[in-house]
MOPAC internal coordinates of N, CA, C and O (Angstrom, degrees):
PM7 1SCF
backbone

  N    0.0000 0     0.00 0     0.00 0    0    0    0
  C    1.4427 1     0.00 0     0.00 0    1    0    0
  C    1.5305 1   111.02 1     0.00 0    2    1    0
  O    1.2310 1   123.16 1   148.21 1    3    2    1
  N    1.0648 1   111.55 1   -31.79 1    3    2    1
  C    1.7774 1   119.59 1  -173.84 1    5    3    2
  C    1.4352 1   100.32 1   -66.47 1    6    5    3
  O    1.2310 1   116.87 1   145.70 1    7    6    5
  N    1.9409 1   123.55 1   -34.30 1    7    6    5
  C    1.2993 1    93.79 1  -165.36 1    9    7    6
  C    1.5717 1   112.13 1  -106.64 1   10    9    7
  O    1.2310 1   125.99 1  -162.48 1   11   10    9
  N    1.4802 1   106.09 1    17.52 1   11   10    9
  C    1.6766 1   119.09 1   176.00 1   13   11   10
  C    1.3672 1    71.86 1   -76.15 1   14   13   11
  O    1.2310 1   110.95 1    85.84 1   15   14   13
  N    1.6340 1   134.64 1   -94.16 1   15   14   13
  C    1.2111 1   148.85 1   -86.80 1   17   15   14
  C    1.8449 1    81.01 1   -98.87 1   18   17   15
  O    1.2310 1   110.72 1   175.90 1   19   18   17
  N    1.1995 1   135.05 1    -4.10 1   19   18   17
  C    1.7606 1   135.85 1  -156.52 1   21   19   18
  C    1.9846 1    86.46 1  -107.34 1   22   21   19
  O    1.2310 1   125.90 1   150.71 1   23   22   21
  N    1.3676 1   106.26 1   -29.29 1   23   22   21
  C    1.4944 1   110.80 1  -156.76 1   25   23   22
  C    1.5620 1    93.31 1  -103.12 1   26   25   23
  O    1.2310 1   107.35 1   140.45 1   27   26   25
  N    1.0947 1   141.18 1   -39.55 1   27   26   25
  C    1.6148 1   140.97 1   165.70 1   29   27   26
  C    1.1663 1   121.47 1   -41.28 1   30   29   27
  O    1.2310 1   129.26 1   117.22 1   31   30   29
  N    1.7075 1    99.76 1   -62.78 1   31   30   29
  C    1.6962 1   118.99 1   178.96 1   33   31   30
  C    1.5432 1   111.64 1   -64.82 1   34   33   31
  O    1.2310 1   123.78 1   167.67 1   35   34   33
  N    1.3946 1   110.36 1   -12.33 1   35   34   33
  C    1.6028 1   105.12 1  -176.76 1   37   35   34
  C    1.6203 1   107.85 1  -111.64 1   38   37   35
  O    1.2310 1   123.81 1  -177.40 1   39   38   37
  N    1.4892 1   110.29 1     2.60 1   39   38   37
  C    1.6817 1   106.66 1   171.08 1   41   39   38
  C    1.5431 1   103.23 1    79.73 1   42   41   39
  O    1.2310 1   121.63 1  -164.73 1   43   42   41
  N    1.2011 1   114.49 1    15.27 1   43   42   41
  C    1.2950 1   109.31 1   156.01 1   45   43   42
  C    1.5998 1   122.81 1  -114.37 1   46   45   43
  O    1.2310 1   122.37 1    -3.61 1   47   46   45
  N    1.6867 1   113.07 1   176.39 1   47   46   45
  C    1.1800 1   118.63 1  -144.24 1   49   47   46
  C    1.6044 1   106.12 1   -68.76 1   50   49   47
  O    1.2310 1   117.58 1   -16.05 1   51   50   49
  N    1.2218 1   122.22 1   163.95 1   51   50   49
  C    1.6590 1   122.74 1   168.09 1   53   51   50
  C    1.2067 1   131.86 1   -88.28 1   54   53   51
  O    1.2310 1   124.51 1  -142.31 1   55   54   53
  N    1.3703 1   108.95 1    37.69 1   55   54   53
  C    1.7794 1   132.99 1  -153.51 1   57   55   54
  C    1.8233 1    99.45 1  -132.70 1   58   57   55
  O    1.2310 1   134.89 1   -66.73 1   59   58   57
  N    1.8483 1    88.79 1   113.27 1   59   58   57
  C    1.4917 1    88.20 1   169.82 1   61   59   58
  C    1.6825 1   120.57 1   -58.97 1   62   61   59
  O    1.2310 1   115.24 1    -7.00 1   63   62   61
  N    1.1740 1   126.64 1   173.00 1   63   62   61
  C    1.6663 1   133.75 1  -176.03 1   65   63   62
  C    1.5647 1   105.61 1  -160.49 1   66   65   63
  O    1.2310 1   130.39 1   -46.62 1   67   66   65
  N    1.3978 1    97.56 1   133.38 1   67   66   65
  C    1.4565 1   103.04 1   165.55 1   69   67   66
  C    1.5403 1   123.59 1    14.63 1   70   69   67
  O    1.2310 1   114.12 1    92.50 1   71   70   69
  N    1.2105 1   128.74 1   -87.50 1   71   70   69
  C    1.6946 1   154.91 1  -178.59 1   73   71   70
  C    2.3605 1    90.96 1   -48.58 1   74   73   71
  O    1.2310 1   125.68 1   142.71 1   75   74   73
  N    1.1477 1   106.69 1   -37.29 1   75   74   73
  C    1.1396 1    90.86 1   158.67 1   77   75   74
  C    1.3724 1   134.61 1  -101.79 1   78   77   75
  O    1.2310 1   117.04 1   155.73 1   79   78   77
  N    0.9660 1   123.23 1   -24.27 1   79   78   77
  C    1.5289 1   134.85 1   179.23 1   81   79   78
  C    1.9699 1    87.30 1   -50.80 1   82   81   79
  O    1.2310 1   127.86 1   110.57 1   83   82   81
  N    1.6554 1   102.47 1   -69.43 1   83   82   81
  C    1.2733 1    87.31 1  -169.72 1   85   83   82
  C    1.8173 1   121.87 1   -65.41 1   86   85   83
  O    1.2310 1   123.38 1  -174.43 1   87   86   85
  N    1.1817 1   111.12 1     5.57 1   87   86   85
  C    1.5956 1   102.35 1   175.10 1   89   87   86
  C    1.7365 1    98.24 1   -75.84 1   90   89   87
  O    1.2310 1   130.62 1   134.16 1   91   90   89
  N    1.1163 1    97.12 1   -45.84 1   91   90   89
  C    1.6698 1   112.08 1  -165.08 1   93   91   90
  C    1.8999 1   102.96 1   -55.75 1   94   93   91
  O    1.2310 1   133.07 1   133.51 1   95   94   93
  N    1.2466 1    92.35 1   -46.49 1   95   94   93
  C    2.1365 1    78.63 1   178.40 1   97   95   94
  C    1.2418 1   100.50 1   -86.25 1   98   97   95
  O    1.2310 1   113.44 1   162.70 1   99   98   97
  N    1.3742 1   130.01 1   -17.30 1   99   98   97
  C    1.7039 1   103.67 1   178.92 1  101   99   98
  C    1.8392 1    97.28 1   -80.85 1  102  101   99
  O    1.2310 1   106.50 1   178.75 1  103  102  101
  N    1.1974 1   142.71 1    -1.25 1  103  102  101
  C    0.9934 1   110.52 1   167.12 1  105  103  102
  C    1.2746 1   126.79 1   -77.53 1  106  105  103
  O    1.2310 1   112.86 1   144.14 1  107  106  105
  N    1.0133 1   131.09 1   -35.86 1  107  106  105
  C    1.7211 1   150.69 1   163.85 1  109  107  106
  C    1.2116 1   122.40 1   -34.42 1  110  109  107
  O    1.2310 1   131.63 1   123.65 1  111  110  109
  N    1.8237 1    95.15 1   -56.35 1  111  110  109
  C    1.4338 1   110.35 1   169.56 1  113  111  110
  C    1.6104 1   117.98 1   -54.27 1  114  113  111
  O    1.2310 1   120.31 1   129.32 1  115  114  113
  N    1.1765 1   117.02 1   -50.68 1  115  114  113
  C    1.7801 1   129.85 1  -168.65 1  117  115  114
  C    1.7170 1    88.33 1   -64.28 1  118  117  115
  O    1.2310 1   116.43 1   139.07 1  119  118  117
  N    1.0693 1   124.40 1   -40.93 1  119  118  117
  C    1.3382 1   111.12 1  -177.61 1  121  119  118
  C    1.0803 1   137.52 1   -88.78 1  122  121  119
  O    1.2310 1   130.00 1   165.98 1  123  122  121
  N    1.5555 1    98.32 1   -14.02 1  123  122  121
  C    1.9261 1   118.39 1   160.25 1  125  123  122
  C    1.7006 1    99.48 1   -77.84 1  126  125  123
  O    1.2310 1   121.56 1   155.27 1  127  126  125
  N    1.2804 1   114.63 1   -24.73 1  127  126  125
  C    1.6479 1    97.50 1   166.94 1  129  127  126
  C    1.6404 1   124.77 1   -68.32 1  130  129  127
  O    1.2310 1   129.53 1   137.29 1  131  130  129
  N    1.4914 1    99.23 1   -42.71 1  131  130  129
  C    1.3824 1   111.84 1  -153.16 1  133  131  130
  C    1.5866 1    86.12 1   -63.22 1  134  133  131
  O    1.2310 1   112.73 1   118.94 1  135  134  133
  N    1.2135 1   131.34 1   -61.06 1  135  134  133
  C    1.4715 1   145.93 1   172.46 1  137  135  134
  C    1.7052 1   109.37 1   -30.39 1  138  137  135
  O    1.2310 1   120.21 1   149.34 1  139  138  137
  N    1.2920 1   117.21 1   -30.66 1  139  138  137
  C    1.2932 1   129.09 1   172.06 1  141  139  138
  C    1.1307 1   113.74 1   -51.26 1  142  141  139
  O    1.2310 1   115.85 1   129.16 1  143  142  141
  N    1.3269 1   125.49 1   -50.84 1  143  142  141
  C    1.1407 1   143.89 1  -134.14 1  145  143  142
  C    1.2817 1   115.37 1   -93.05 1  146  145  143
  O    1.2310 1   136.50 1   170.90 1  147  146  145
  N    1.1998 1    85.66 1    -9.10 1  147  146  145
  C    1.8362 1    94.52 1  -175.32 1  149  147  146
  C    1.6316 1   102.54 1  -108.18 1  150  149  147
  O    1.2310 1   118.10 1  -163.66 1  151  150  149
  N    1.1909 1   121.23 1    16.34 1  151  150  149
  C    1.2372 1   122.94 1   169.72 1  153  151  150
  C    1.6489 1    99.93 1  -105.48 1  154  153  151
  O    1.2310 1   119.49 1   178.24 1  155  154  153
  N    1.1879 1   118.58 1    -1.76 1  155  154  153
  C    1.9234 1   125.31 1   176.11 1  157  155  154
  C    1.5247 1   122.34 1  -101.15 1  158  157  155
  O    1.2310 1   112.69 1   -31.21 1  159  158  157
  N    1.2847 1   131.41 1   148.79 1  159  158  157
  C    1.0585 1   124.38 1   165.96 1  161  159  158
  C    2.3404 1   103.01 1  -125.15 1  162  161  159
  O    1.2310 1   135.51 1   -20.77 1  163  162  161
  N    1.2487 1    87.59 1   159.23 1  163  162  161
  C    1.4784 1    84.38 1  -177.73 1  165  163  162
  C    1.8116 1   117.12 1    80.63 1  166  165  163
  O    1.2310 1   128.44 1    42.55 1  167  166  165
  N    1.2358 1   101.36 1  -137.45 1  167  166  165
  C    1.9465 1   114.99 1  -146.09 1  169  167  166
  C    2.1603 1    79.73 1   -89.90 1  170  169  167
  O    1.2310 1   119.89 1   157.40 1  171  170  169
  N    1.4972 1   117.81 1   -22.60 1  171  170  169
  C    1.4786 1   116.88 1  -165.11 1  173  171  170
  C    1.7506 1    98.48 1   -65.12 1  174  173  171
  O    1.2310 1   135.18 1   129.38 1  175  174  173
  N    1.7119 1    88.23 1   -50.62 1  175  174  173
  C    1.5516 1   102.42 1   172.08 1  177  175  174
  C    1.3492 1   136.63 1   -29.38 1  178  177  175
  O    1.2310 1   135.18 1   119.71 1  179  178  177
  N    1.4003 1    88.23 1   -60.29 1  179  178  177
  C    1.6021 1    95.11 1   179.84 1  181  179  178
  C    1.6385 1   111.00 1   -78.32 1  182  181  179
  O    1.2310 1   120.48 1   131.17 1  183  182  181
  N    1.2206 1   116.69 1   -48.83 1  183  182  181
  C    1.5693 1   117.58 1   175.10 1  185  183  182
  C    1.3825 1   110.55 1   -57.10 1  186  185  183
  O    1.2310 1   109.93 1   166.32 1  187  186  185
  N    1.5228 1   136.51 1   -13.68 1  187  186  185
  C    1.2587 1   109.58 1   128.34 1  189  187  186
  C    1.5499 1   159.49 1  -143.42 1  190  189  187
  O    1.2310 1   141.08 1  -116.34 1  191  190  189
  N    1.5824 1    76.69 1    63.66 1  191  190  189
  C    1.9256 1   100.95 1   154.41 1  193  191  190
  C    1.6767 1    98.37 1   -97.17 1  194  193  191
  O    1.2310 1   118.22 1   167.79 1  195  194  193
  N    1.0860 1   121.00 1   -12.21 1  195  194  193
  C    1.4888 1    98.78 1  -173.88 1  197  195  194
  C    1.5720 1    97.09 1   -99.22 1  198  197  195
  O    1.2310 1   112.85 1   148.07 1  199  198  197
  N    1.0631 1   131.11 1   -31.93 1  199  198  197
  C    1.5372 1   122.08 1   163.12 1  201  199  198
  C    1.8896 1   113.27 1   -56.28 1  202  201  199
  O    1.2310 1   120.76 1   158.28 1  203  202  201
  N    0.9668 1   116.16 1   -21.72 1  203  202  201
  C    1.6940 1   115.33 1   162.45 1  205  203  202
  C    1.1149 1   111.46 1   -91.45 1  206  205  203
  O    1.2310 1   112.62 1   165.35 1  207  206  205
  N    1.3118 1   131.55 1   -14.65 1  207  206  205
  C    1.6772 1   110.14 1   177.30 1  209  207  206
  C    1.6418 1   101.14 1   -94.62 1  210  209  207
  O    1.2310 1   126.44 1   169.78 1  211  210  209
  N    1.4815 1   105.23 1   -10.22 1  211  210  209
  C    1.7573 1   116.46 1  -169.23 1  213  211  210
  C    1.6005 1    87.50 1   -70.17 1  214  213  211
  O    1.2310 1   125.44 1   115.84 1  215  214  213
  N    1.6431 1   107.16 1   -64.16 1  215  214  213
  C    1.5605 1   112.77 1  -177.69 1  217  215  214
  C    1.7876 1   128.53 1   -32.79 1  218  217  215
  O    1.2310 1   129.63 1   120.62 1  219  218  217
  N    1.6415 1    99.04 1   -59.38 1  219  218  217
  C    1.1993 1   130.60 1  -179.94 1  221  219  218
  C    1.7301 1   102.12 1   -52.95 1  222  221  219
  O    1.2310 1   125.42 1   112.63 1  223  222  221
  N    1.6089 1   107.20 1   -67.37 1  223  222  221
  C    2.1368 1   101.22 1  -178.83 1  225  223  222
  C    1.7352 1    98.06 1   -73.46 1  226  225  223
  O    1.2310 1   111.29 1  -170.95 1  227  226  225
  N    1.0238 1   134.00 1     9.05 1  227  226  225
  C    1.3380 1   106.00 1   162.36 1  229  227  226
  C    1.6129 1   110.07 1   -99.49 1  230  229  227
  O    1.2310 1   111.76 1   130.05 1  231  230  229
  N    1.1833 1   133.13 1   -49.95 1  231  230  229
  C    1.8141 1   129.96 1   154.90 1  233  231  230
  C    1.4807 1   103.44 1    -9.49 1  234  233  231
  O    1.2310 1   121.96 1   121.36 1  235  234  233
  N    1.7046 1   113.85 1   -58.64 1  235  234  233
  C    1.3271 1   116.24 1  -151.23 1  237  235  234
  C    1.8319 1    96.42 1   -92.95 1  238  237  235
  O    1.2310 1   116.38 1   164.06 1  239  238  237
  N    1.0953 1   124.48 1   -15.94 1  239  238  237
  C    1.7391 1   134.62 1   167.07 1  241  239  238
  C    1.0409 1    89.00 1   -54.71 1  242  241  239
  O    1.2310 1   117.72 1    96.29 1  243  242  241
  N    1.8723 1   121.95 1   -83.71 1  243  242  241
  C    1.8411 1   129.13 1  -160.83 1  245  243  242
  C    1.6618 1   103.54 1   -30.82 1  246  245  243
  O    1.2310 1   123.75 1   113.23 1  247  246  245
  N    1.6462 1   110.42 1   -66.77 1  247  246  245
  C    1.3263 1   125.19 1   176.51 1  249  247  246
  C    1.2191 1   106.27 1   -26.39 1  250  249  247
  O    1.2310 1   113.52 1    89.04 1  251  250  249
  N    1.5295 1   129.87 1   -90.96 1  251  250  249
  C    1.2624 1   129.29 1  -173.81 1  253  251  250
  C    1.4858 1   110.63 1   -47.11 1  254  253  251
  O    1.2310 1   108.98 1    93.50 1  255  254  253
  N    1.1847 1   138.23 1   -86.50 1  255  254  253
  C    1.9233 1   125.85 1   167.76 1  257  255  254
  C    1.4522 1   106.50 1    -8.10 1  258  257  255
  O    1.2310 1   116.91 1   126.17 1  259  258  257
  N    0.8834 1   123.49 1   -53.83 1  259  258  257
  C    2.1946 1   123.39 1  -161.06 1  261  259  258
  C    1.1358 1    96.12 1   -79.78 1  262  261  259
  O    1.2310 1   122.34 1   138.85 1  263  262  261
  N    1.6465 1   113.13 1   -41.15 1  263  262  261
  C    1.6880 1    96.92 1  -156.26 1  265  263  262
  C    1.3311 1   118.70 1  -121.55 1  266  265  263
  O    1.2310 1   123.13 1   174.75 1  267  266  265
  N    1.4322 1   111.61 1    -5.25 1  267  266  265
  C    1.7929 1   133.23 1   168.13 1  269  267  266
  C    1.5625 1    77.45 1   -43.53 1  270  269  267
  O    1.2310 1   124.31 1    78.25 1  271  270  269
  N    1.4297 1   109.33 1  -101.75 1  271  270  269
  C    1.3398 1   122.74 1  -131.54 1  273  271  270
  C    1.4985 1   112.11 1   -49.59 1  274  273  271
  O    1.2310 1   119.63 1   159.78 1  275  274  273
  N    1.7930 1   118.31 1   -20.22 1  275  274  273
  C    1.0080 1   122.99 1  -168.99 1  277  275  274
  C    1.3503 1   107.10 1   -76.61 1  278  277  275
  O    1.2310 1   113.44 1   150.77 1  279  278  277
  N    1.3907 1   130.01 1   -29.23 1  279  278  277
  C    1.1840 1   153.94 1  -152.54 1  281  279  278
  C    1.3789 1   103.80 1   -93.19 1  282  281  279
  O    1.2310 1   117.96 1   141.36 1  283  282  281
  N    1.2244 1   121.49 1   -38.64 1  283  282  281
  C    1.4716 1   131.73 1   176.88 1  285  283  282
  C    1.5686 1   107.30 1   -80.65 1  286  285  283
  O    1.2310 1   122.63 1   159.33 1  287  286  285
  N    1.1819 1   112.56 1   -20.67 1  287  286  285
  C    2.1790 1    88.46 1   173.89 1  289  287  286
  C    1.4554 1    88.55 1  -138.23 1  290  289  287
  O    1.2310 1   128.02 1     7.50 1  291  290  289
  N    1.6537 1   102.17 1  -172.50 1  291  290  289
  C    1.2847 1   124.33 1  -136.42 1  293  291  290
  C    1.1754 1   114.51 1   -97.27 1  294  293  291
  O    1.2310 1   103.11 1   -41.44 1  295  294  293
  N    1.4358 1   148.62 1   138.56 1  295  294  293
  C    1.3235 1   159.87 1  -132.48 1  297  295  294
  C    1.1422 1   104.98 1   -56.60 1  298  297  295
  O    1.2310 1   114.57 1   -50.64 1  299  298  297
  N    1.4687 1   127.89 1   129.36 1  299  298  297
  C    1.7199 1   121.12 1   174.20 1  301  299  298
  C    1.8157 1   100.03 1   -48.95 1  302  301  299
  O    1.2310 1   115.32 1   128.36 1  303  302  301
  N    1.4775 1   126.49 1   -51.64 1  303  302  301
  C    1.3476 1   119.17 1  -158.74 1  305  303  302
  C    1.6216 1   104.82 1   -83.19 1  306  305  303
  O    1.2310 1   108.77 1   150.79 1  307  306  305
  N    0.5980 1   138.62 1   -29.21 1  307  306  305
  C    1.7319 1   144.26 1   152.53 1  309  307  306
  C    1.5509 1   109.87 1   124.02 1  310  309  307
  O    1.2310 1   128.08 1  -171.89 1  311  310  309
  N    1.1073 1   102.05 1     8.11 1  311  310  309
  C    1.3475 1   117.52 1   174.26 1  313  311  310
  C    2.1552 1   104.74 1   -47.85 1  314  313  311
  O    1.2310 1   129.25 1   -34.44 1  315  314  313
  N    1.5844 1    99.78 1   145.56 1  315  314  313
  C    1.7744 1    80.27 1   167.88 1  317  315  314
  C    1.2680 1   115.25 1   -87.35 1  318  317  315
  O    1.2310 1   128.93 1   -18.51 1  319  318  317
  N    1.6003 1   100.40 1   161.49 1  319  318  317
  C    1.7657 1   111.87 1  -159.89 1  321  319  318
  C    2.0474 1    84.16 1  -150.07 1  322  321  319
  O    1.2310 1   128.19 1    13.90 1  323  322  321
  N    1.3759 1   101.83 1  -166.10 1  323  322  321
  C    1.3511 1   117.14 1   149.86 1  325  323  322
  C    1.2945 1   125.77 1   -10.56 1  326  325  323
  O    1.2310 1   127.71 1    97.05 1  327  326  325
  N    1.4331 1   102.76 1   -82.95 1  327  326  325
  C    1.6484 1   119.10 1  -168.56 1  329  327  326
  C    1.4690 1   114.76 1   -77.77 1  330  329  327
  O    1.2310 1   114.69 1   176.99 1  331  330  329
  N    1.7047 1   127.68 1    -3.01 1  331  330  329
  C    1.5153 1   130.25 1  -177.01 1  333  331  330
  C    1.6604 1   106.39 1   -91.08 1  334  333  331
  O    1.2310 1   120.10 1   180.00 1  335  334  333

């Protein structure tokens, strides 16, 4: 929902792209790990919860890179938003 509602408010299109596609399978993934994990005991264990939290802050890395900057200035269509 954050990246419909990040791409509306900024006058851009309502069409996922690349930078989201991959947020969208690393979330699944980090959580098909975290779920993993409980099938481990020991050093397997932890290496992978830390490959799901690796998964999980990189989704939320792409996010911030794609959508910081978009978020910080003013509507591609010039419509008022935030920054007008």
């Amino acid at each position: 929902m954050i990246t419909r509602t990040a791409r509306g408010h900024t006058g851009r299109t309502l069409q996922a792209e690349r930078p989201e596609v991959a947020m969208f399978a690393l979330l699944p993934l980090a959580v098909a790990a975290r779920l993993a994990a409980n099938l481990f005991d020991g050093p397997a264990r932890g290496h992978t919860l830390a490959l799901s939290a690796a998964l999980w802050s990189l989704a939320f890395v792409i996010y911030l890179l794609r959508y910081g900057p978009w978020l910080a200035s003013p509507r591609l269509d010039g419509k008022p938003g935030y920054w007008h």
